[in-house]
N, C-alpha and C positions, 0 to 999 in steps of 0.2 A: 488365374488370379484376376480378379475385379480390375478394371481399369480404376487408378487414382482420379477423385473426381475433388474438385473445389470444394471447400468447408469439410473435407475427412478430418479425422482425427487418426494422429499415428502414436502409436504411446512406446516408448524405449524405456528399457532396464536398467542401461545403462550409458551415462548417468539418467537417473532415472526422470523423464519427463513426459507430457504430452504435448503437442503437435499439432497446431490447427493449419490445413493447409488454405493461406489466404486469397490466392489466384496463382493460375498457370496461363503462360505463354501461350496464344495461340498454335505455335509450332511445337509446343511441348516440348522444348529444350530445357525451360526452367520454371521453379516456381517460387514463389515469397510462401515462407514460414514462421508462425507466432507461437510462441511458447507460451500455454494459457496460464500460466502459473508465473510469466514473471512480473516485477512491480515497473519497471521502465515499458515506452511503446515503443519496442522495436519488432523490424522483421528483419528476416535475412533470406536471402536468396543462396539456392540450391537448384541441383541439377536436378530437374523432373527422373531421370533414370537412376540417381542416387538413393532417391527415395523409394522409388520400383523394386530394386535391389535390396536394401535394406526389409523390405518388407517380406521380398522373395527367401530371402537365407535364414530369416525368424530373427531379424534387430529389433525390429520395429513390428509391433501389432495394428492392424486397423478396427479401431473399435466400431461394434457395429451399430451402435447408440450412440446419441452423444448426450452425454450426462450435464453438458454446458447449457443446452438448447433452454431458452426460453419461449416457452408458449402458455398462451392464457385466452380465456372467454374475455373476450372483448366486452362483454355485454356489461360484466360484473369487474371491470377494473374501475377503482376511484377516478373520478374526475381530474382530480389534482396530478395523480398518476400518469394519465393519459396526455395531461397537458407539459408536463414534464420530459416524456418520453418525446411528444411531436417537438418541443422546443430543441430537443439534444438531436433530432434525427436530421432536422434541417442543417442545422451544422455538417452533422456527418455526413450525411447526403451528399453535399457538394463538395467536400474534400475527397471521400472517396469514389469519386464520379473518374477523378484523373487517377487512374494507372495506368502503368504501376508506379506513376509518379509517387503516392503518398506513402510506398512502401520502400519508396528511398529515402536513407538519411536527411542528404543534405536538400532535397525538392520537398520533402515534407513538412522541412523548417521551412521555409519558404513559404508555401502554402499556408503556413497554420499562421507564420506573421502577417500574411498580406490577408487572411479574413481576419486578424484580431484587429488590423488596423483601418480595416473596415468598417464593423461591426460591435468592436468596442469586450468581445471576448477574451479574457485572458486563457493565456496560453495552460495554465494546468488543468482549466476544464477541457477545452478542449482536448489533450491527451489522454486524460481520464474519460473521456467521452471515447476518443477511437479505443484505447487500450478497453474498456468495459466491449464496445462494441464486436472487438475481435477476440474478444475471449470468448462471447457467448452464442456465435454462430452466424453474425453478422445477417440481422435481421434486424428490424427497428424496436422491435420487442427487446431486445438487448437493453437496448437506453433503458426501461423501467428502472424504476430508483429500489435502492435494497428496501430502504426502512419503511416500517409501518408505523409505528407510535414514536415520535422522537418530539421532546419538551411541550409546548402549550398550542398542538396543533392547529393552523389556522387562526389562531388570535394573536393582535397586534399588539406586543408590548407599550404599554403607556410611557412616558417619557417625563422624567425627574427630573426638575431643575437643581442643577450643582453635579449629574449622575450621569455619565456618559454609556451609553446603550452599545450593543455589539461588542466585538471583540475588541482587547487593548492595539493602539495604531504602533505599528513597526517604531525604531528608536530613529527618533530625528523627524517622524511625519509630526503636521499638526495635529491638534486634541481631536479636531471635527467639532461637530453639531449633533444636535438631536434634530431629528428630521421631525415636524409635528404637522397637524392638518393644513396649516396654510402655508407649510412649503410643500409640501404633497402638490398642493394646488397650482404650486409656481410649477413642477416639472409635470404636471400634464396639461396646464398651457403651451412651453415651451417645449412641449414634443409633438402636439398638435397642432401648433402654428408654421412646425418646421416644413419645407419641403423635402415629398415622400421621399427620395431618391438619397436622405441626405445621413450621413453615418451618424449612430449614438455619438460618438465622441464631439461630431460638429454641431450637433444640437445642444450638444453641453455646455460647449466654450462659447455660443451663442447666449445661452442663461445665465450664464455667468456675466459678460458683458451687459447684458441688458436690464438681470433682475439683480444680482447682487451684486451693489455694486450703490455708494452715495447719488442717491438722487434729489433736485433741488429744482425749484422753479426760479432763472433770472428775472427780478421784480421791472428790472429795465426792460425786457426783451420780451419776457412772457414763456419764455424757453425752460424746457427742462436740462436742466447740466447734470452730467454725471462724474462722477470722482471715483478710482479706486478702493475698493473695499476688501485688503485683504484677508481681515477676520470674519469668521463666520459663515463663510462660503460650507456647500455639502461638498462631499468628494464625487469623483464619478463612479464609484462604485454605487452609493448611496443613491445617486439620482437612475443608475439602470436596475436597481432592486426593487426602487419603489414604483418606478414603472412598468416593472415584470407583475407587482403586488397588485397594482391600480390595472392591468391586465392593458395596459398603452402599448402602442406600438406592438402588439403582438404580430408577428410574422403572417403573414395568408395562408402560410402550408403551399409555397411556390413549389410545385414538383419540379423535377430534374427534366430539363428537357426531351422530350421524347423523338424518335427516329420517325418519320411518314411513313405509310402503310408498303410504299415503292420499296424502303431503305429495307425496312424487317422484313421483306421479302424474299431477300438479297444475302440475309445473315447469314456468314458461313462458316456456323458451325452449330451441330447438334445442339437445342437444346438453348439457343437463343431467344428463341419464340415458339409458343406455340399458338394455334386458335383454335376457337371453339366456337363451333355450329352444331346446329339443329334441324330436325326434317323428319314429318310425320308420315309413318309409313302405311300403305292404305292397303291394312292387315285387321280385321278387329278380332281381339283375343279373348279370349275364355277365362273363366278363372279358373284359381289351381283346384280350391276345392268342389267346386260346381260347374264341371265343365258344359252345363247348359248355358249359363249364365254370360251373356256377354257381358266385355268390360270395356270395351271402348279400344282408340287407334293407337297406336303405343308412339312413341315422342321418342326419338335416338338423339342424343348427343354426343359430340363424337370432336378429343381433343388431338391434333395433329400437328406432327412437329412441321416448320415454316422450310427449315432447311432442308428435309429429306423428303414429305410426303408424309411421312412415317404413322398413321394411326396409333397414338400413344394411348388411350383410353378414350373407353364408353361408358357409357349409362343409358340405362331404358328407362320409362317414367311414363304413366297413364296420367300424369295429374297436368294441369295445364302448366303451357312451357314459361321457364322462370329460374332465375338466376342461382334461387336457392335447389333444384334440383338441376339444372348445367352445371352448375358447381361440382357434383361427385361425378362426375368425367373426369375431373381433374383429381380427384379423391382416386379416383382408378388408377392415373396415370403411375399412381405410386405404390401402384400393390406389385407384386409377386403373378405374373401373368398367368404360367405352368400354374401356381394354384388354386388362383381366383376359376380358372376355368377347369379344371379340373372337379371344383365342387360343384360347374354347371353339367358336367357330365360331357366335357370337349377334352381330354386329354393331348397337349401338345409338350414340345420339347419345349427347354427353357429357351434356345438358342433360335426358334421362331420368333419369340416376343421377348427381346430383351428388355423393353423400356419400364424402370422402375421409378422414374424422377420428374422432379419440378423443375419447369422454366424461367428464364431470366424475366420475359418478360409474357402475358398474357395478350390475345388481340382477342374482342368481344365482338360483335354483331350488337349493333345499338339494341335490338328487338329485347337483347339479352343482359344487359347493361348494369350492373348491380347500384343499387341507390349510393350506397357509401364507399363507391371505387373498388369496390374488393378487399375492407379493410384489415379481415382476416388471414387474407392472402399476403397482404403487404406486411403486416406487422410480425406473422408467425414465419411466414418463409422468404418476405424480400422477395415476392412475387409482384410485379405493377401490372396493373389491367388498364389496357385503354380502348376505344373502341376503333373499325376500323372497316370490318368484313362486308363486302356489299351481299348481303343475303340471297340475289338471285346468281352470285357470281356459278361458276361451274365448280363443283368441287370434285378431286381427284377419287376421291376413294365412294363417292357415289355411284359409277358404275358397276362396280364390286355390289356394291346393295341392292343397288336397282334390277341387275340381273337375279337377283331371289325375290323382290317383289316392289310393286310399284309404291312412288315418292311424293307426298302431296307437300303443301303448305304448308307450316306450323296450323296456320287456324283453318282448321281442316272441315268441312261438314258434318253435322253430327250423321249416324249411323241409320242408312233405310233398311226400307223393309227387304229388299233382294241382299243376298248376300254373294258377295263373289266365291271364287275359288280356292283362296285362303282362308276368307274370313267362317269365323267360327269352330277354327278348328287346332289352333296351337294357342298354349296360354304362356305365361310372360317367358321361362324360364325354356321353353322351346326357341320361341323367338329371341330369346339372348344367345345362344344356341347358334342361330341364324345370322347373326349379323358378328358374331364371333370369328364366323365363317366366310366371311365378305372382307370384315378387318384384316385374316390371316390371306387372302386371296389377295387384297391389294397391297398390303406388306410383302408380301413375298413372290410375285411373280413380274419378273421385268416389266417396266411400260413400252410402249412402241417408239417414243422418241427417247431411253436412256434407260441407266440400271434400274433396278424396283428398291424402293425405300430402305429395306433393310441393309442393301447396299452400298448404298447413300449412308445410310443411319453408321454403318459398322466403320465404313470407309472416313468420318468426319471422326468417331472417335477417336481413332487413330489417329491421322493425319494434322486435324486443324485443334485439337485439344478438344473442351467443351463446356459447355454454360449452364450445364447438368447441375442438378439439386438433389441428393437421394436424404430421405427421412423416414422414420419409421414407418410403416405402411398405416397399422393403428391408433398410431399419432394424425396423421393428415387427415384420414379418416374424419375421427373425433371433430377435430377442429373445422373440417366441410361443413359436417351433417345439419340438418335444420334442427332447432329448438323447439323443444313443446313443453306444456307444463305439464305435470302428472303429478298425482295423486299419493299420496302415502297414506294406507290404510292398514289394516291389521293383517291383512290377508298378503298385503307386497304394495309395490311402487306401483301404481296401476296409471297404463298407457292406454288410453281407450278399452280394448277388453284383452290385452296385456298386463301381466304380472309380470316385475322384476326383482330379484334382491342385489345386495350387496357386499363386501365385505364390509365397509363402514357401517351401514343400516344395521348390520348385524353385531357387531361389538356396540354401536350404540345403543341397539334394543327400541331402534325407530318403533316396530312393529307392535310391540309394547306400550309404547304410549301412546302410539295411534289406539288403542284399544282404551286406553284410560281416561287421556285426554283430550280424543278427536284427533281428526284430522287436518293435514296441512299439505301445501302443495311445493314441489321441487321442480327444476329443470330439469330437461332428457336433452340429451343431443340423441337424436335418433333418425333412420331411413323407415318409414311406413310400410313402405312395399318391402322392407327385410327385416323385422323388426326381433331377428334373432341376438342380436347385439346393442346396447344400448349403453351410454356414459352420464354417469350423474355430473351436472355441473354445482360451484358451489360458491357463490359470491363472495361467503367470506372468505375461501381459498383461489380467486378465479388461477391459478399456476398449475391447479392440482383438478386432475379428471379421475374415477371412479367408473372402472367395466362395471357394468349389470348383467348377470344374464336373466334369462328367461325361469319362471320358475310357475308349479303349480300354487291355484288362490289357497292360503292353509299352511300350503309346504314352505317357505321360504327360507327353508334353514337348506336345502339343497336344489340343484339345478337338473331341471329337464334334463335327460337323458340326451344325447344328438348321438344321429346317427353316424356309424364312420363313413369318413368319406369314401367316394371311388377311388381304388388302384389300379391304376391301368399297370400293364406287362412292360417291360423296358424300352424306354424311349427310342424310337427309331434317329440312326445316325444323321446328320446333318443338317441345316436349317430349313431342306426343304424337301424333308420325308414324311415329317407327319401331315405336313400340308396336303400331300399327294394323294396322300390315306382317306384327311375330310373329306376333298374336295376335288376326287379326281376327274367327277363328271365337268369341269369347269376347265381340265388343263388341254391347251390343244395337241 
């Protein structure tokens, strides 16, 4: 059975519910549980083994999707959307920072009073903010708001004298005000005069005092005097909506503190961190179908967990190095090892490469640095990227490589006229091959000062819990890959001199009116160098992604044939058999 990992879902019969698992104990004695279905924010704590058990004897199922997850193209979320989601995540952010304090009753009241009386939020958004957040995977993407079209979008009700605007005020409040352009104007004075540091609520009772409120000039003195004014005043609901409206005081997007590069070094346990490097290997490859043909040094990225060593995922990539190809290293880190590499023609055990999951947190090499922080990472899986890695530092699992061939610079020299001893003679899919083979060497074979990674790696699952992320593999995928635009033609979705179709394309009958009415262009999320898989994106839907496959120009009502994969013969026993089988010239 799968070890229980943070954000599973367990689904029971009876009574029938499902189960988000919210966090476990470093020592895996226990863990906080949310029932995604109910309307209060509570959890409740459970023995991490109660749950094990339940799952064990057939009580409980672990669903292997989770039907809750919200993920979207960032590219094509509204504006209004996006800013809705960052306002609700700050919040959340910093409450859920302290556990498992916010997963206790009575510290979570606590908590949720001392930001409302900070910050001037009342308490049912707030719950409604965690409660939304732990229902749907506990990702910032969560916060997106449901609705799409609700009353006179974006337009500001005009204001009727005698006719009070918003909802009726509770029995016993005053009537209010209509808020009109030149009180607008009194509260982004008085929120911009205020000092930074100083809460919504106190900039209020400040405006209060100073704007509303009889004012008069002493003819003796020259002095302005002020007098109580108690009709007329806005409420402070009124004064933080229209400042939310007039886009004042909007928050910086302060991130959550982060640990030094010392502290996430130190993390102990699987799965806390990982990092991601790069290093051009001075190999120059062939192509697949012209193996005259040089194609240049191939670029390894290579993502590895902090606490064990552990090479979690690769990626090879001819194209110059860059965030949006180091990114599908991490896109690896979540596949199915045994399969991934079995369709490169390496057959190993599952129990070599266990690692299927996303990290708490990401460390980047500035060289590699993504412009918008990883926003896809952050928002789709609550992955944070900061930078850190000194590029010429030594890396662990580089001798493993180095011993199959030599390591240059990312900006490597272009290609002379002598060619070495490798060059010109394996094309990509050999050389993924090769450093397959380097990965499973430095995974699995002890170092000289302590166990080898996988030991570390298995030994932390156990032992100290872990900060593991597991999600669909074709999900993470998707949401990696780089965007392009492509073509809709009569002939299919054209990617350079790729055809795709679709299921949608084809109940719509794209292909048809490409022929009637011209053409138009769509989004691909796709990999160049594999471009046997590809996902339409779709602005109007960005929640909703669409597999492509591959098809002939003409044909688009059916898919290229694909060859079966390799089967290799039965797994050899224990995690370090088939090792021995690759790579026996290498074990001493």
């Amino acid at each position: 059975m799968r070890t229980l990992l943070r954000n599973d879902l367990l689904q029971y019969e009876s009574p029938r519910r499902i189960v988000r698992i919210l966090w476990i104990a470093p020592d895996r004695g226990s863990a906080y549980v949310f029932d995604v279905a109910a309307r209060a924010c509570e959890a409740r704590q459970v023995r991490l083994a109660t749950l094990e058990d339940d799952v064990a004897v057939g009580r409980a199922n672990r669903l292997a999707e989770d039907p809750y997850l919200v993920a979207a193209d960032q590219a094509a979320l509204p504006p209004r959307h996006v800013e809705l989601r960052d306002r609700a995540w700050q919040i959340v952010a910093e409450l859920t920072a302290q556990e498992p304090g916010i997963y206790q009753a009575r510290r979570r009241g606590q908590l949720i009073a001392a930001y409302t009386e900070r910050h001037g939020i009342s308490h049912p958004t707030i719950y409604r903010y965690l409660r939304r957040y732990w229902q749907r995977g506990q990702t910032p993407n969560a916060l997106l708001p449901d609705y799409g079209n609700s009353g006179a979008r974006g337009k500001t009700r005009a204001s009727t004298a005698g006719i009070q605007r918003g909802r009726p005020r509770k029995d016993g409040a005053p009537p209010g005000v209509n808020v009109n352009e030149a009180m607008r104007r009194i509260f982004r004075v008085a929120a911009t005069t205020g000092v930074t540091y100083q809460s919504r609520r106190t900039l209020y009772d400040a405006m209060l005092g100073d704007f509303f409120c009889r004012r008069a000039i002493d003819a003796a003195t020259g002095r302005v005097t002020r007098a109580a004014q108690p009709e007329g005043a806005p409420s402070f609901g009124q004064f933080g909506y229209w400042l939310e409206q007039d886009k004042v005081l909007q928050p910086p997007g302060r991130p959550l503190p982060l640990p030094p590069d010392a502290a996430v070094a130190q993390s102990g346990k699987p799965g806390a961190a990982f990092r991601l490097d790069a290093v051009r290997a001075d190999v120059c490859l062939v192509a697949r179908g012209d193996r005259d043909r040089l194609v240049g040094r191939p670029v390894v990225y290579v993502a590895s967990d902090i606490f064990s060593g552990m090479v979690a995922g690769l990626y090879i990539s001819l194209e110059q190095p860059s965030w949006q190809q180091a990114v599908l290293a991490l896109a690896h880190c979540a596949a199915d090892k045994a399969r991934a590499c079995e369709r490169l023609g390496r057959p190993i055990a599952a129990a070599d490469w266990p690692c299927r999951h996303l990290p708490e947190l990401l460390v980047v090499p500035g060289a590699l640095r993504p412009l918008d922080g990883g926003g896809a990472l952050r928002n789709n899986f609550g992955v944070r990227c900061i930078s850190g890695t000194p590029e010429n530092e030594t890396l662990p699992w580089r001798a493993a490589l180095e011993r199959r061939c030599a390591l240059l610079p990312l900006q490597a020299p272009a290609t002379g006229a002598q060619l070495g001893a490798l060059d010109g003679v394996l094309d990509i899919d050999q050389f993924s091959r090769l450093v397959i083979d380097a990965a499973l060497e430095h995974n699995l074979l002890p170092a000289a000062a302590g166990p080898a990674p996988l030991q570390l790696w298995d030994w932390g699952m156990r032992q100290r819990g872990a900060a593991l992320k597991q999600y669909r593999e074709d999900l993470v995928h998707c949401l990696l890959l780089p965007v392009h635009e492509a073509l809709v033609t009569p002939e299919g979705i054209r990617l350079h001199d790729t055809y795709y179709s679709c299921a949608r394309a084809v109940e719509e009958r794209w292909f048809e009116r490409a022929r009637l009415r011209g053409r138009w262009t769509v989004r691909l999320a796709c990999d160049l160098a594999n471009v046997d898989s590809a996902y339409l994106l779709d602005p109007a839907t960005p929640l909703q992604f669409h597999r492509c496959h591959v098809t002939e120009p003409g044909s688009v009502q059916r898919p290229l044939a694909v060859m079966p994969a390799m089967r290799p013969g039965p797994a050899p026993a224990g995690p370090y058999a088939s090792y021995a089988r690759i790579v026996g010239g290498f074990v001493s």
